[in-house]
C-alpha positions in Angstrom: -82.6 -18.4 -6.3 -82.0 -15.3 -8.6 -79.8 -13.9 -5.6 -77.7 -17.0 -6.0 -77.4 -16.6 -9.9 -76.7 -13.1 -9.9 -74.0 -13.9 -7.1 -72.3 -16.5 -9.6 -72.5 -14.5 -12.4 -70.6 -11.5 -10.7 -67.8 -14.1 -9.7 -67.6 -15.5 -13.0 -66.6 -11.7 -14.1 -64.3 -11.0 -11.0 -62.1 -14.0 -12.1 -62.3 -12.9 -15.9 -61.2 -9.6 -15.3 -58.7 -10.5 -12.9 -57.1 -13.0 -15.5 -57.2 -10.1 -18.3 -55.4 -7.7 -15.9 -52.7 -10.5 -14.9 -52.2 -10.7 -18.4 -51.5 -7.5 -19.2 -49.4 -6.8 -16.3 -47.7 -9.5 -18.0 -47.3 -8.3 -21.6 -46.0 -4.9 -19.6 -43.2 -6.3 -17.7 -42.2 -8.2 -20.4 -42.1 -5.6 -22.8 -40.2 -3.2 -19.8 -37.8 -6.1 -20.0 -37.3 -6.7 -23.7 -36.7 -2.3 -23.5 -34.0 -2.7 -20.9 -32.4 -5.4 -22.4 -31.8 -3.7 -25.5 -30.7 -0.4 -24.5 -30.0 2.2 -27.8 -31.2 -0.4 -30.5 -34.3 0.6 -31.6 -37.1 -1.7 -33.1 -35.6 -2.9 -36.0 -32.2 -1.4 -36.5 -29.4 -3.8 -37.1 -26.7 -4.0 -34.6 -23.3 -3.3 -34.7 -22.3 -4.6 -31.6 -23.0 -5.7 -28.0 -21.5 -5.2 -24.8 -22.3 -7.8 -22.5 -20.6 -9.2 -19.5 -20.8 -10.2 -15.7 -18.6 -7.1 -14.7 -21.6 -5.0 -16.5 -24.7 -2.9 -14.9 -26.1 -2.5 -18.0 -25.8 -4.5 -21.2 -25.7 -2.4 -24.3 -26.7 -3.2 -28.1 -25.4 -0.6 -30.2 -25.8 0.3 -33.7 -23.6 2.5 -36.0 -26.4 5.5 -35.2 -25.9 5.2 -31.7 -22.1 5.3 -32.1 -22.5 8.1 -34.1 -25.0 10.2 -31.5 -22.7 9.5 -28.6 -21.5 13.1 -27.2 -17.9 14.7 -28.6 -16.2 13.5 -25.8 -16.9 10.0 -26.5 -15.7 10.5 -29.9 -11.5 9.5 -31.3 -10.6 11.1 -34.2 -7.0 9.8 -35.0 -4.1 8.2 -36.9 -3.3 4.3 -35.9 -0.3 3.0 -36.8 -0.4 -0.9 -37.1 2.0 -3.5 -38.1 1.1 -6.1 -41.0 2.4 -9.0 -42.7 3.7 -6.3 -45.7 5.0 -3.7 -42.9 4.0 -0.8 -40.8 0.5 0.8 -42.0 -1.7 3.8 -40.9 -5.4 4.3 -40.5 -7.3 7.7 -40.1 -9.8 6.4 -37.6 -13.4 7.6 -36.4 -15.3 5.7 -33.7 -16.3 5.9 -29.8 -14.1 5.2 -26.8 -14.5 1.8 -25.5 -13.4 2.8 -22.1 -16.1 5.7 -22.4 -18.7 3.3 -22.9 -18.0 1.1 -20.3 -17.7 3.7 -17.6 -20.3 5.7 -18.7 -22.9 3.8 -20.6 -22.6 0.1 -19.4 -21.3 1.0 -15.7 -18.7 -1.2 -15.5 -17.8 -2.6 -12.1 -14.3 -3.3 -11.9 -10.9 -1.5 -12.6 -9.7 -5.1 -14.2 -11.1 -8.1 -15.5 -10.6 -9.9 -18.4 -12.2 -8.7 -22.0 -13.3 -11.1 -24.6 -14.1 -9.8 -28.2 -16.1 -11.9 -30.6 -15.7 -11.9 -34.2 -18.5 -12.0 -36.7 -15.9 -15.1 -38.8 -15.1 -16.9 -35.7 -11.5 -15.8 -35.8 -9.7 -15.8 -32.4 -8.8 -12.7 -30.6 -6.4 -13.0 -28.0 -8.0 -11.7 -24.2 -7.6 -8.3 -23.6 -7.4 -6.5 -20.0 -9.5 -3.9 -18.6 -6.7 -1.9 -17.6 -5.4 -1.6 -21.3 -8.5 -0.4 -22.3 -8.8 2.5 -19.4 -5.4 3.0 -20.4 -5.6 6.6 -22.1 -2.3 6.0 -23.7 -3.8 2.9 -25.5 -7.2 4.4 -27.2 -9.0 1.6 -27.8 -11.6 2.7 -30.0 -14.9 1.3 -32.0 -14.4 2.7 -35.2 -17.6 3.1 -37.3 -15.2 5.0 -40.8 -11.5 4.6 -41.8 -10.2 6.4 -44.3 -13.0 8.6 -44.5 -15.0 5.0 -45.3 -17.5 3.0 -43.9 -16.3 0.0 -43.1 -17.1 -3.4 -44.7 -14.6 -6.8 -44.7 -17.5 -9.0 -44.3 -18.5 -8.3 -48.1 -22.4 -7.5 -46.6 -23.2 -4.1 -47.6 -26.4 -4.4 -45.4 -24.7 -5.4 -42.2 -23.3 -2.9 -39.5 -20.1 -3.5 -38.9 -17.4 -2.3 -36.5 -13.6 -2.4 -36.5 -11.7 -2.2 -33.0 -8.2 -0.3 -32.9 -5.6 0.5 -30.2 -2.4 2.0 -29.9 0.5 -0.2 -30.5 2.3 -1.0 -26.7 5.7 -2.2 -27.7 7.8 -2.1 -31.0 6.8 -4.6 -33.9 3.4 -5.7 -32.5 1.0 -7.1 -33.9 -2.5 -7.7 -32.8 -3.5 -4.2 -32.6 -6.8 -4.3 -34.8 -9.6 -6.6 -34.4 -12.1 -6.6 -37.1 -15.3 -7.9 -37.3 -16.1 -7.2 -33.3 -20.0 -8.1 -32.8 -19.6 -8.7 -28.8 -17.4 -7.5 -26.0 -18.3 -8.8 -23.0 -16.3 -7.9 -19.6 -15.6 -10.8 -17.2 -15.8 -10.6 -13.5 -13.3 -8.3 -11.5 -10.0 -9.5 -10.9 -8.4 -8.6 -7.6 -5.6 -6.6 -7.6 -4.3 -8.4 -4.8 -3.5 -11.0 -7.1 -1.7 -9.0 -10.0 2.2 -8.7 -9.7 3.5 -5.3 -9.2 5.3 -4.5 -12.7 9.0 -4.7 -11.4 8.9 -7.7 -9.9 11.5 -9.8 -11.4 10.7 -13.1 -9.7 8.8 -15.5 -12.4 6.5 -18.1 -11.8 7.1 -21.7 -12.8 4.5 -21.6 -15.7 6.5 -18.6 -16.7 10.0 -20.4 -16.6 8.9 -23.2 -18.6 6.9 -21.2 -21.6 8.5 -21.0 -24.6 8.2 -18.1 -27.4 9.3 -20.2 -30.6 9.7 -17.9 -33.7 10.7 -19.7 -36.7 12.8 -17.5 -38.7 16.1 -17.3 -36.6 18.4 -18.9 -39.2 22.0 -20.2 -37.6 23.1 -16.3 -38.9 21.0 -14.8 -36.2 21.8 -17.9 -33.4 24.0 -15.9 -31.4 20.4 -13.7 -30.4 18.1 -17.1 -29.6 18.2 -16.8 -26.0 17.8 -12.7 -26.2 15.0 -12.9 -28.3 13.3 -15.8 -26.6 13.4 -14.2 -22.9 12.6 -10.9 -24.3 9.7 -11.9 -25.7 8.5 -13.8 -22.2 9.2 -10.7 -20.5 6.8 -8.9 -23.3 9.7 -6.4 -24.3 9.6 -7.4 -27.7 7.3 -9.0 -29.6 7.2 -11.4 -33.0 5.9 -10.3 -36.3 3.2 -12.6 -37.0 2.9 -16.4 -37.6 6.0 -17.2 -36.0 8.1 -14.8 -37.6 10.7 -12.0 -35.3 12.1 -10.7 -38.9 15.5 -10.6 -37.3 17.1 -9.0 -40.2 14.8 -6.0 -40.1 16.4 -2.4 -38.6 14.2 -0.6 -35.5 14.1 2.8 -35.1 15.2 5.1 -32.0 10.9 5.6 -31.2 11.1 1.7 -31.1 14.3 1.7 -29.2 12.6 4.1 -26.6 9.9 1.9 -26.2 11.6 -1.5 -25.8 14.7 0.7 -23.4 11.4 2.0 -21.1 9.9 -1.6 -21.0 13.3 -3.1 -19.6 13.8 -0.8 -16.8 10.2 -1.4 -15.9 9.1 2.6 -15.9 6.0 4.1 -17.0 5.4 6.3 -20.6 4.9 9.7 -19.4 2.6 12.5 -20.7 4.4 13.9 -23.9 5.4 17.6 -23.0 6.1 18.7 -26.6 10.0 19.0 -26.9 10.6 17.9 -29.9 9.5 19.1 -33.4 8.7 15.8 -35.4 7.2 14.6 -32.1 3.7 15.3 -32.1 1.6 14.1 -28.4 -0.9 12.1 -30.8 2.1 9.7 -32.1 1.9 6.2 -30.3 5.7 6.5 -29.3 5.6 10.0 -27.7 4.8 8.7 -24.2 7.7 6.6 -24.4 10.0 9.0 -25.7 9.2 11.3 -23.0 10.1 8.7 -20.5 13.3 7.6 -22.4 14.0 11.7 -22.3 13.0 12.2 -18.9 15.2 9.2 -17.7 17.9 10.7 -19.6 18.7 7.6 -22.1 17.8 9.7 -25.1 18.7 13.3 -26.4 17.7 15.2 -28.8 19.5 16.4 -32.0 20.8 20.7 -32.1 17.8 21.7 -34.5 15.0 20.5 -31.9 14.1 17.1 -33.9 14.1 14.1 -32.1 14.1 12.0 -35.5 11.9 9.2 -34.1 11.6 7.0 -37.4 15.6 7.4 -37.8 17.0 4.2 -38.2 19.3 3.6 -34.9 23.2 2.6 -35.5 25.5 0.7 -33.4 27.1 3.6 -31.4 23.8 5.3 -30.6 22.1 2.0 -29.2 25.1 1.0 -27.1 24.9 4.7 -25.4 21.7 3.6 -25.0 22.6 0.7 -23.4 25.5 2.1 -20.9 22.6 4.5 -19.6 20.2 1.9 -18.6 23.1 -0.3 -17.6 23.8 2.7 -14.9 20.5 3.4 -14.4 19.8 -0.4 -13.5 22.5 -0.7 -10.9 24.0 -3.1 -13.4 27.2 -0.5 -13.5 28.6 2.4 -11.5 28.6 5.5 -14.0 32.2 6.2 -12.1 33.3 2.7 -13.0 32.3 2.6 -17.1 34.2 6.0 -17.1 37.2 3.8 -16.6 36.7 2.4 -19.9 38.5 3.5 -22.6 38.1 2.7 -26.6 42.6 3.0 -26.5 42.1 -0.5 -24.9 39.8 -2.0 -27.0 40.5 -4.6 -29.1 38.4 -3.7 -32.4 40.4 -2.7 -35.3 38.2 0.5 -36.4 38.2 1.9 -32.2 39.4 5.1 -33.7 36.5 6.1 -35.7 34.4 5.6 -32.3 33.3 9.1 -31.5 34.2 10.3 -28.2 30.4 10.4 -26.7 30.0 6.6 -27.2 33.4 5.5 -26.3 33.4 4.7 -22.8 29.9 3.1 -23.4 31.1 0.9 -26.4 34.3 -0.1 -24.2 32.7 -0.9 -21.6 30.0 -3.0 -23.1 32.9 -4.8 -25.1 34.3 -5.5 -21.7 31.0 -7.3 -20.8 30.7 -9.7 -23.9 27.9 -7.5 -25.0 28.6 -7.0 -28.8 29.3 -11.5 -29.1 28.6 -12.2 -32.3 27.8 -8.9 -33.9 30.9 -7.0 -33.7 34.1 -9.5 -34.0 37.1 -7.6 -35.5 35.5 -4.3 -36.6 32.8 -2.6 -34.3 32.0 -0.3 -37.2 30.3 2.6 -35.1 27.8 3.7 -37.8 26.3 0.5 -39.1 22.7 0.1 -38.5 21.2 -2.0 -36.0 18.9 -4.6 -36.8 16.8 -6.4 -34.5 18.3 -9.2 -33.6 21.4 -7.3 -33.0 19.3 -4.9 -30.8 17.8 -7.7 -28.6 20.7 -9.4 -27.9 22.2 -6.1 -26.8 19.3 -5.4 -24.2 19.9 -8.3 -22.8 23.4 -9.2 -22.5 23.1 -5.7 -21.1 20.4 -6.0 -18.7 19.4 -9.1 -17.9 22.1 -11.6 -18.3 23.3 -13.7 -15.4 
């Protein structure tokens, strides 16, 4: 009888125990997890921002002290110029390489896939690709001070907050800084089977039948439409903002490079440091090097490239003869033919001799229609409506 007691007894504390240790195996894997799941943040810091996503090994919560710890080669230091509703601005911008993070913090999978950022206000940020942001050229960057200040547009001096930049990719675009990022999160991998390569000109139905609708081309600027509409499908030139191209407004030759290097479909290069107002930290200077290289662009005698130099008439339609020879659009042997003594503009003999044979020929083409009608006036500034319809009447009309 006392055996069978003290038998029930010792069962009664097997199954306790065991329930106790269950438990707190319990409470330690779930606390292993919770750990994991919130890799950097630290008990009760406040979080900047997360990095989340299917085409992520590890998730990451990240405060402004962790983006401040991460090593010196995670860390941009730099000057972005952006594009507003009042013009062209600069920032002096501190923060951590996205594309460091990913690769070397969150392990991402892929080489592409799409990126969705998340703003604090709920305001929409367009997708952006994985291959922009491993794009060294681009720099996007999580910038923790601008201006030497912290950074606060959501009017909380208590929250940590985070403003992304990037490079600008083509002349007058916008979208290049997202504010208020609290979650990047990086979609599954998308095959590159399934990309198209970047010269293929062949368009897809969806593509034929989209229309890029800007809102300020008055019946002066008509005669560009068509230019502007297909340049902007083909991502060679982008709007201003909320519908707006600002037709009237003048480019300059680092803008010209960059939409010139778009249409012939070649790559910015690594900036090798020719010029002296060229500097390899300037968003244009991979694009200038290519325009160079390509041998669209020159130079000026005293080693200047003058890259925020307005471009004029007889400098852009050089421009233009180049690519059109380059292209296959012209023989070079053939546009020598053309002379400025045949053409049919009143001023032809102010036309220095460099341009002439490009400006003739171009003429020949229907190129300047509806810019240039009885004087071509050589030195007159371009402005961008002028310079799109150029590119294309140049380059891509049938």
């Amino acid at each position: 009888m006392l055996e069978d007691l003290l038998e029930k007894k010792e069962e009664v504390y097997v199954k306790m125990f065991g329930k106790k240790m269950r438990f707190v195996t319990s409470f330690l894997v779930l606390v292993m997890l919770i750990a994991q799941s919130a890799v950097f943040a630290q008990g009760g810091d406040k979080v900047a921002v997360e990095l989340t996503g299917a085409g992520l090994k590890t998730e990451l919560k990240l405060t402004l002290e962790d983006l401040k710890a991460m090593p010196a080669e995670a860390q941009i230091e730099d000057e972005y110029i952006y594009n507003s509703k009042t013009g062209e601005k600069s920032a002096k911008v501190k923060g951590v390489s996205l594309a460091y993070l990913l690769k070397e913090k969150a392990g991402v999978t892929a080489n592409d896939a799409q990126v969705l950022f998340t703003a604090s206000d709920g305001y929409a940020i367009d997708p952006q690709s994985l291959k922009d942001i491993f794009n060294p050229e681009l720099k996007y960057v999580l910038a923790y001070e601008v201006d030497g200040q912290n950074i606060n547009n959501d009017d909380n001096a208590d929250s940590e907050e985070i403003t992304v930049y990037r490079k600008v990719k083509t002349a007058g675009e916008f979208g290049t800084v997202f504010k208020m990022v609290v979650n990047i999160s990086v979609g599954e991998a998308i095959e590159t089977s399934n990309i198209p390569e970047p010269n293929n000109t062949t368009e897809s139905n969806a593509e034929k039948t989209q229309a890029i609708v800007f809102n300020d081309i008055t019946n002066e600027y008509k005669f560009a439409e068509v230019a502007i509409q297909e340049l902007a499908k083909k991502g060679i030139i982008n709007g201003m903002g909320e519908g707006k191209f600002n037709p009237e407004a003048s480019l300059t030759r680092a803008q010209i490079c960059t939409i010139m290097v778009a249409s012939l479909g070649y790559e910015p290069k690594e900036y090798k440091g020719g010029f002296t107002d060229v500097d390899a930290s300037d968003w244009f200077a991979p694009y200038v090097q290519a325009a160079v290289d390509a041998g669209l662009f020159t130079g000026y005698t005293d080693g200047s490239f003058k890259p925020e130099k307005a471009i004029i008439r007889q400098e852009i339609a050089v421009v233009a003869g180049k690519a059109a020879v380059k292209s296959g659009v012209v023989a070079e042997a053939k546009m020598t033919k053309f002379v400025m003594e045949k053409s049919k503009y009143a001023d032809k003999d102010i036309v220095p001799g460099w341009a002439g044979n490009s400006i003739a020929w171009l003429e020949a083409q229907g190129v300047f229609e509806g810019i240039a009608t009885e004087n071509f006036e050589p030195a007159k500034v371009v402005n961008r409506a002028e310079a799109a319809s150029i590119v294309y009447n140049t380059l891509f009309k049938k």
